[in-house]
C-alpha positions, 0 to 999 in steps of 0.5 A: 684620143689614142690609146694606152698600153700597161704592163700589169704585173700579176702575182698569182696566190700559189706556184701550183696556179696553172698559169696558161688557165690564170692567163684565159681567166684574165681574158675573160674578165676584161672589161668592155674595149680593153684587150690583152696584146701578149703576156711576160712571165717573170721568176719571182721566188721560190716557184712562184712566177708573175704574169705581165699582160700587156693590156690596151684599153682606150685612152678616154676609158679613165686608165687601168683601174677597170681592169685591175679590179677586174684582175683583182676578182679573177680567181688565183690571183693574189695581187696586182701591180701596174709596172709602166704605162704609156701612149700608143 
């Protein structure tokens, strides 16, 4: 088994989120054998940018649904969103 790569979009609840200190919240609540390889920021309106962490996580793992509810507690993010998925 390998492994699998998602782009998980990430909305923060506010342009004032700090966006350096939402990207440490994010590490630190990945589950178990998951790790975040690089982050995007997108432009969205309005000040408002969306993180886009490049997460891996094993391929036998049952795909992204432990990091998005784990994304979902972090404090500051308003919503989640997987934008692709693939095989390394």
């Amino acid at each position: 088994m390998g492994d699998v790569a998602a782009k998980i979009k990430v909305m923060p609840e506010s342009p004032e989120i700090d966006l350096d200190e939402l990207e440490d919240r994010l590490e630190a609540a990945l589950p178990e054998g998951a790790e975040i390889r690089g982050y995007q920021r997108e432009d969205v309106a309005f000040g408002l940018v969306a993180l886009l962490p490049t997460v891996i996580v094993p391929d036998d793992a049952g795909g992204t649904e432990a990091v998005e509810e784990a994304f979902r507690d972090v404090d500051g993010v308003e919503s989640i969103d997987v934008d692709s998925v693939g095989r390394l």
